[in-house]
N, C-alpha and C positions, 0 to 999 in steps of 0.2 A: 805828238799825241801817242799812248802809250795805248798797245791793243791785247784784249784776252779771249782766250779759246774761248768757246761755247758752242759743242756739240750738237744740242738741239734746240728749237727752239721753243720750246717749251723748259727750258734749262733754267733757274734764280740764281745760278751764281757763273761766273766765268774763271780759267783757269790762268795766271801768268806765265806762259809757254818762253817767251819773246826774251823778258825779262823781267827783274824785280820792278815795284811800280812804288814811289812814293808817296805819301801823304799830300792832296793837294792834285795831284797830277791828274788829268783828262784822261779820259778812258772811255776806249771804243770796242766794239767787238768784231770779230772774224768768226768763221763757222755760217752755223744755221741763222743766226741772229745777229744784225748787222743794225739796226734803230735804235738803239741804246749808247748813250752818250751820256758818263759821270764821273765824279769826280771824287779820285781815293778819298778816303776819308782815314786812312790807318797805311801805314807800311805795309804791301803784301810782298812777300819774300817770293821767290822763282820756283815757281811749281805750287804755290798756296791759290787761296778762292777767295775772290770778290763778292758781294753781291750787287747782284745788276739792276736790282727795285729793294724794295724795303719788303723784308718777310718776319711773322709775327712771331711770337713767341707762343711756338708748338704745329707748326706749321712745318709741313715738309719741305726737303730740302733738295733739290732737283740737280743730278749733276749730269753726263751723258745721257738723258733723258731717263735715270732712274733715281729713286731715294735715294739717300745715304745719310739720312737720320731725320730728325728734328730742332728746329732751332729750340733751344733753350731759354733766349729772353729775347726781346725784340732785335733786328738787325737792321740797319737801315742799310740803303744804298750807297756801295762806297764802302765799307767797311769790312773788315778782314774775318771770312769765314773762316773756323777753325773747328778745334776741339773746346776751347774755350767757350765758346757761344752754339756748338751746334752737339747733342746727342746722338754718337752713331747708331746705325740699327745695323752697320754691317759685323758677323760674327755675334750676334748675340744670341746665343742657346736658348734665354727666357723666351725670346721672344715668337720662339716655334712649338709646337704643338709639342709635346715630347710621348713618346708611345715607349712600355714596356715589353719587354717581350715574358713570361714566364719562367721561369729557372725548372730544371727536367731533373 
């Protein structure tokens, strides 16, 4: 059985630290969160993100107990969290207040 990090437990996705994980393959976790047992549903490459339940489409995306975006369309469990399905919110300018300063 193939096992992926996950920091806290309040985390939806886990990390493949160990190794790559195949389509199909059983997956468990280590970390904070240890009751979750599924099964890839997509190739996750080594060092890519699982998710460990099914997260909706626009629902945040929990990774060492903080955001790092938005899913995009629905995700189910098993399936290969990336760029492709998830909106980051990390480094986005828009999405901070922005304050002017006056020009002297």
């Amino acid at each position: 059985m193939k096992k992926v990090f996950v920091v806290y437990a309040t985390d939806n996705v886990g990390t493949a630290v160990l190794e790559s994980i195949n389509a199909g393959d059983h997956v468990t976790c280590n970390g904070e969160r240890r009751d979750i047992e599924i099964v890839a549903q997509d190739d996750i490459a080594y060092g890519h993100k699982i998710a460990l339940m099914d997260i909706a489409a626009g629902d945040t995306v929990l990774k060492y107990g903080l955001s790092i975006g938005s899913a995009l369309c629905d995700i189910k469990a098993g399936e290969h969290v990336h760029a492709h399905n998830v909106e980051s919110n990390r480094g986005r300018g828009d999405l901070t207040e922005r304050k002017t300063v006056a020009a002297e």
